[in-house]
C-alpha positions as CSV (number, residue, x, y, z in Angstrom):
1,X,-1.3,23.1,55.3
2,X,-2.6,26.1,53.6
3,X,-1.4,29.7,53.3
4,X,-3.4,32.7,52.7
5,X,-3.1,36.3,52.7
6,X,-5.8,39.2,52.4
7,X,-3.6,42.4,51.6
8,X,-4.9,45.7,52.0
9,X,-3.7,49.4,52.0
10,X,-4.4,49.7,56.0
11,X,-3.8,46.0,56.8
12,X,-3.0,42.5,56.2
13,X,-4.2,39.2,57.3
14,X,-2.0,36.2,56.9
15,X,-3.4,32.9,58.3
16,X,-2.5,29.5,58.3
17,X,-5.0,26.9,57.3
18,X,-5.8,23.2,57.4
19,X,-7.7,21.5,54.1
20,X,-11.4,20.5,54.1
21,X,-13.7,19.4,51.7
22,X,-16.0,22.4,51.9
23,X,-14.7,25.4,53.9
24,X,-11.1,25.2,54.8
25,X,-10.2,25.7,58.4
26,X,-8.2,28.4,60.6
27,X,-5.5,27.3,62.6
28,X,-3.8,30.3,63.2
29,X,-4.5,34.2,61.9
30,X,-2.3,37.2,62.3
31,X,-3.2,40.7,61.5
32,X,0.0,43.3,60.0
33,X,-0.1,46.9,59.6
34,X,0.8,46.9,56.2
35,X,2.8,49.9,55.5
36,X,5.1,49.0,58.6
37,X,6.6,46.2,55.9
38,X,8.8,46.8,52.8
39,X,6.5,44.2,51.4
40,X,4.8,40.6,51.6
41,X,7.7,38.1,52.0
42,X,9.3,39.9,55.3
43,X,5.8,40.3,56.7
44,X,5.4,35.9,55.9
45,X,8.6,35.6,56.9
46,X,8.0,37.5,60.5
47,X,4.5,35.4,60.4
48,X,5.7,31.9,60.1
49,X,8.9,31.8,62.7
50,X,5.5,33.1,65.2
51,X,4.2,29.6,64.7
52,X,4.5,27.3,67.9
53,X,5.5,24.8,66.3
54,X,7.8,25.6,64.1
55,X,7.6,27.0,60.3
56,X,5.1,24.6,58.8
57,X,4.8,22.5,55.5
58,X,3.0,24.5,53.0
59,X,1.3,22.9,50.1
60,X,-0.6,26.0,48.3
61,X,-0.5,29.4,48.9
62,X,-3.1,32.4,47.9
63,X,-3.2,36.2,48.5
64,X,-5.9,38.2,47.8
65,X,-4.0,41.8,47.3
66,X,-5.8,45.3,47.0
67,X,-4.5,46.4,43.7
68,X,-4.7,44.6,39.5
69,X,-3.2,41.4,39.4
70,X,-1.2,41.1,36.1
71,X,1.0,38.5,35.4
72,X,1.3,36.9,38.6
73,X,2.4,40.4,40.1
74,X,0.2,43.6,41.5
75,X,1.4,47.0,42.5
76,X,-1.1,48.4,45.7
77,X,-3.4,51.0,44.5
78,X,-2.9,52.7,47.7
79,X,0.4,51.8,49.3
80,X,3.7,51.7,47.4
81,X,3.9,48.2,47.2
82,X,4.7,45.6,44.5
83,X,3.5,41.7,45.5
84,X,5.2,39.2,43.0
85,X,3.9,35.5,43.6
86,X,7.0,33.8,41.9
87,X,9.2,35.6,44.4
88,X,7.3,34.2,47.4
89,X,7.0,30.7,45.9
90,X,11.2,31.1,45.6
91,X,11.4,32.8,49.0
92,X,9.5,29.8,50.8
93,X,9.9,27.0,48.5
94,X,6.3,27.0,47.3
95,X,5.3,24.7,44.5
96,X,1.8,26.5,44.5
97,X,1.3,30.4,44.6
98,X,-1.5,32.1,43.4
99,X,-2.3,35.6,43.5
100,X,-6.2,37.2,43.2
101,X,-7.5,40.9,43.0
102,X,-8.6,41.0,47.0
103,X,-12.1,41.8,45.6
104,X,-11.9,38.5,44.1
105,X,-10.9,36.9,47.0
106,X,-13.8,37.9,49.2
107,X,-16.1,36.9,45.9
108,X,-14.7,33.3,46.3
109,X,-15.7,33.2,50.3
110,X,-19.4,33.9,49.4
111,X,-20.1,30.2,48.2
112,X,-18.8,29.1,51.7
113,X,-20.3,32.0,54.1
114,X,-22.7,31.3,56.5
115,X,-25.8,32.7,56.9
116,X,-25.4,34.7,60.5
117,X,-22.1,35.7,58.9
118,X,-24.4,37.9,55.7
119,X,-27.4,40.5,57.4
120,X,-29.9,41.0,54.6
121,X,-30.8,44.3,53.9
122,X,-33.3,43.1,50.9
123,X,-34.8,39.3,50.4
124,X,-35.2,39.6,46.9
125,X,-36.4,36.7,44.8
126,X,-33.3,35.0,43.7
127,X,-32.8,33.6,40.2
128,X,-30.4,30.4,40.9
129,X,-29.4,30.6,36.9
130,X,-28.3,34.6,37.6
131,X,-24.9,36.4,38.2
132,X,-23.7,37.7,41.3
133,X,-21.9,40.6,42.3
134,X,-19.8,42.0,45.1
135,X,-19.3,45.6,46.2
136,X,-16.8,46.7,49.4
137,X,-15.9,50.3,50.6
138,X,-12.5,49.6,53.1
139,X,-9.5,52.2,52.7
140,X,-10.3,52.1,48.3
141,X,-13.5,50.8,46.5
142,X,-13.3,47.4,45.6
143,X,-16.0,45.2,43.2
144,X,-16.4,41.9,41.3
145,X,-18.3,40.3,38.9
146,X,-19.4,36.7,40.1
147,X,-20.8,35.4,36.3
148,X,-22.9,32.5,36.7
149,X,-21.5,29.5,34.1
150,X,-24.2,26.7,34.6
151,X,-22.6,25.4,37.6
152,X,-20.9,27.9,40.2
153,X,-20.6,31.5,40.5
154,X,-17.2,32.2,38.7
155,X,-15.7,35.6,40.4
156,X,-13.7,38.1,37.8
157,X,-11.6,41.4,38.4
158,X,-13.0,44.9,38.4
159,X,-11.7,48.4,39.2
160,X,-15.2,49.5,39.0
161,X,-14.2,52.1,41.3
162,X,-11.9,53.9,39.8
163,X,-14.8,54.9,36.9
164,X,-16.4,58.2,37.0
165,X,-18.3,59.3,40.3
166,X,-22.3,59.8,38.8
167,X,-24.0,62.7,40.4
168,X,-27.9,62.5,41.2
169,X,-28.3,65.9,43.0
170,X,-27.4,69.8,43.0
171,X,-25.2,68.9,46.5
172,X,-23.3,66.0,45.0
173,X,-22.5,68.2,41.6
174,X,-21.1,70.6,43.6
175,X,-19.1,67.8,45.5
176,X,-18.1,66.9,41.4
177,X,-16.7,69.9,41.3
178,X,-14.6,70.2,44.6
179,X,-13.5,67.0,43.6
180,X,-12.3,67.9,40.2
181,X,-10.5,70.7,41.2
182,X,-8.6,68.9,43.5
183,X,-7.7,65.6,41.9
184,X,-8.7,66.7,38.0
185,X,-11.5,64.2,38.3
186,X,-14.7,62.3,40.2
187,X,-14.5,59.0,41.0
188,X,-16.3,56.4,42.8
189,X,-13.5,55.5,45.2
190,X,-13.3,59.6,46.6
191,X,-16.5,59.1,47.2
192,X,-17.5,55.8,48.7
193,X,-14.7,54.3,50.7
194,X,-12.3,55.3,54.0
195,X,-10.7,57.9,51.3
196,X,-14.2,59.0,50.5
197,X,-15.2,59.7,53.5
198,X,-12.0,61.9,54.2
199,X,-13.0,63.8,51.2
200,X,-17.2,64.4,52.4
201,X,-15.1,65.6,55.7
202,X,-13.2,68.2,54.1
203,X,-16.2,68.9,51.3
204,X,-18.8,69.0,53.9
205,X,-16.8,71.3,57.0
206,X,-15.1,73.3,54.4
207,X,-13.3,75.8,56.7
208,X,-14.8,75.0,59.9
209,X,-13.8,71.7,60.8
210,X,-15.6,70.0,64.1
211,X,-12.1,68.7,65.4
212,X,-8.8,70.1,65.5
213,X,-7.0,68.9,62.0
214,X,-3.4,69.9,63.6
215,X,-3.0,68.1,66.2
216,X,-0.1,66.0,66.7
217,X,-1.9,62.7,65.9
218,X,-4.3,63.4,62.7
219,X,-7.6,62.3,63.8
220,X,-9.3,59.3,61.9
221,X,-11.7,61.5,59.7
222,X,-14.2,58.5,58.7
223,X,-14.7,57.6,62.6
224,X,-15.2,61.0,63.9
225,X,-17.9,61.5,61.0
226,X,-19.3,58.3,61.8
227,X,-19.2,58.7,65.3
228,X,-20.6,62.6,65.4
229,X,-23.6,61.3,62.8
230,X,-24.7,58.7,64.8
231,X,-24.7,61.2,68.3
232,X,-26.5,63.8,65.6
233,X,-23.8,66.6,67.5
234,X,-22.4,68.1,64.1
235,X,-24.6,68.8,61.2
236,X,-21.8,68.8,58.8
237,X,-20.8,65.0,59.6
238,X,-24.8,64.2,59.4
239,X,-24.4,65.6,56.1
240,X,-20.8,63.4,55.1
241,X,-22.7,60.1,56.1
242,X,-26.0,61.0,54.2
243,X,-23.9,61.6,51.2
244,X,-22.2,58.5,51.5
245,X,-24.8,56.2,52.6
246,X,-26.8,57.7,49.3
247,X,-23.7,56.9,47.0
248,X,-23.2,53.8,48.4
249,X,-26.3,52.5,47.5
250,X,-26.7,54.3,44.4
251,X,-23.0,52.5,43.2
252,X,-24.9,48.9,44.4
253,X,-27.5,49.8,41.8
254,X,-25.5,50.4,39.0
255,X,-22.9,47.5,39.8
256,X,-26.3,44.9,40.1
257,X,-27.6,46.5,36.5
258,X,-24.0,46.2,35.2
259,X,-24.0,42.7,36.1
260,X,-27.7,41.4,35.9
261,X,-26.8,40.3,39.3
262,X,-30.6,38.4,40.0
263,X,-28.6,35.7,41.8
264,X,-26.8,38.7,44.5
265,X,-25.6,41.8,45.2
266,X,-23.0,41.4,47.9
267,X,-21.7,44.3,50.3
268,X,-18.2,43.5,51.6
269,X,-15.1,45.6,53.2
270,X,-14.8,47.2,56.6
271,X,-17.1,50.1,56.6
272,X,-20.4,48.5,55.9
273,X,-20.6,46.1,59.2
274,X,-20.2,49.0,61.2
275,X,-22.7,51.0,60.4
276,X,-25.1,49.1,59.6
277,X,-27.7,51.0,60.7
278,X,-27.3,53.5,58.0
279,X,-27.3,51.0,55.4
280,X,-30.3,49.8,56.8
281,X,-32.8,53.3,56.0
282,X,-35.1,53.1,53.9
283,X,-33.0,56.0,51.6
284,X,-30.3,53.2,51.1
285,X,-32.7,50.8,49.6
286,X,-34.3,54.1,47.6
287,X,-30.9,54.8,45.6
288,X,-30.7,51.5,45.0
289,X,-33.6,51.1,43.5
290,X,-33.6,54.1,41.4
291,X,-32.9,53.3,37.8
292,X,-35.9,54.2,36.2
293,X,-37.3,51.2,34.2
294,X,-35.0,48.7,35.7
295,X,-36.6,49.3,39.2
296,X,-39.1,46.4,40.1
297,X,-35.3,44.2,38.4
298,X,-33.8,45.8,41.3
299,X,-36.2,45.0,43.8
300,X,-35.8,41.2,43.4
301,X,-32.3,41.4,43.3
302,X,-31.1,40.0,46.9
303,X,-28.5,42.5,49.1
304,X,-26.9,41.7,51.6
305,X,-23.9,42.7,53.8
306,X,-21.2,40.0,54.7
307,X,-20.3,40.7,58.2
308,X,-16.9,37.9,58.8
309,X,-14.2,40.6,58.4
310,X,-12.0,37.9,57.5
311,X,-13.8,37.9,54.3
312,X,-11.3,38.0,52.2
313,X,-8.4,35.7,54.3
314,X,-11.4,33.1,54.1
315,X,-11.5,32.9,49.9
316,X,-7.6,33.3,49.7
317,X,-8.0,30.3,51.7
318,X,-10.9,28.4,49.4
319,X,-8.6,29.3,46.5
320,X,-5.4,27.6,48.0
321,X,-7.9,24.7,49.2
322,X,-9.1,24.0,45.5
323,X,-5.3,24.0,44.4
């Protein structure tokens, strides 16, 4: 039996798993709101005595967790929470406990996806020898370098979106600026994520917000925006989705030139699946392409967006399947 774990800042999946040769298989997968737990080992804890049967044997463990792994321990970029693999290999007896950057963890589910679970948004002409590379707006901005070693696609950590937001018009320099003054800096992440999108809200409506930002239950910012786009009945949230869509794909371009990612350039996280229709204009494709003499690269470079939103669960899994 096989234990994985796909941490995030909004939630967890923990999931129980039974070995294969090829793509390990899911017996049973629980979702957690994350910042209802003081941490990982109550949230396993609560997990296991669910099982029918009884808490199971557990040969190898993997978590894929939203923040630097260093030394066998990562601190949440966005939730105040320290993960420590030795102490959940003491807690549960585990001989096996690995712990991966949760970027890397969806990098390691693309060798075992299938295809209805990627939509391709360009065909590309794909260079077997090539790296690949893996982009994923959810709560944060996640990425990964998949560097091709003669034989497999090897995924490594990045926190890619933590570097410095790149503005490509007069609108987005003045969203440069808004976003200095209120954090000291631009990055990628307050851009192109769920935190992002709060941001374009509050950039975009300024003073005149479209719903009522006091109520007793703060509205979800990135669903109203998405919601009000896609119904074209507020202007400013056209605006917060066009901006967004635009850095999205402009980010995919530089990550795939950062990389020489000929072999892929993969679109994980939450956001993308569900609007996928946005991804899918041709002004998406457009700031992707952009990059002046590395263009026509860019145009063979395959992209496509992984649709399983167990992404992640499934390479913590792969992981703990190899172990």
């Amino acid at each position: 039996m096989l234990l994985a774990g796909d941490v995030g800042g909004t939630k967890t999946l923990l999931g129980l798993f039974a070995k294969a040769p090829h793509r390990p298989t899911p017996l049973a997968v629980e979702s957690f709101p994350t910042v209802d737990y003081d941490g990982l080992v109550p949230m396993i804890r609560e997990f296991l005595r669910h099982q029918p049967a009884g808490e199971p044997s557990v040969e190898a463990a993997c978590f894929g967790v939203a923040g630097p792994v260093l030394d066998h321990e990562a601190e949440l970029t966005n939730v105040s929470w320290t993960v420590n693999g030795r102490a959940v290999a003491l807690e549960f007896g585990l001989a096996r406990v690995r712990l991966l950057n949760d970027l890397v963890s969806i990098a390691h589910s693309v060798a075992v996806l299938h295809p209805d679970e990627l939509h391709v948004l360009q065909a590309g002409a794909p260079s077997l020898s090539g790296n690949a590379a893996l982009l994923a707006a959810g709560t944060g901005m996640g990425q990964s370098f998949l560097f091709n070693d003669g034989r497999h696609l090897v995924p490594a950590p990045s926190e890619g979106g933590h570097a410095d937001f790149a503005a490509r018009t007069p609108r987005e320099w003045q969203l440069v600026q808004w976003l200095a003054a209120r954090y000291g800096r631009a990055e990628v992440e307050m851009v192109v994520s769920g935190i992002g999108l709060n941001n374009l809200y509050h950039f975009a409506h300024g003073d005149d917000p479209c719903v009522a930002l006091d109520a007793a239950t703060p509205p979800d910012l990135p669903e109203v925006a998405s919601e009000k786009a896609r119904a074209r009945s507020c202007p400013h949230c056209v605006e917060v989705m066009d901006i967004f869509a635009d850095a999205y794909g402009a980010e995919a371009g530089n990550l795939a030139l950062r990389t020489v990612a000929t072999s892929g350039l993969y679109i994980g996280g939450g956001i993308a699946p569900k609007n996928l229709e946005l991804l899918s204009r041709p002004s998406f494709l457009e700031r992707f392409h952009q990059k002046g003499p590395m263009s026509d690269l860019l145009r063979t470079i395959p992209l496509k967006v992984i649709l399983n939103p167990q992404a992640g669960l499934l390479g913590a899994a792969t992981v703990a399947n190899q172990m």
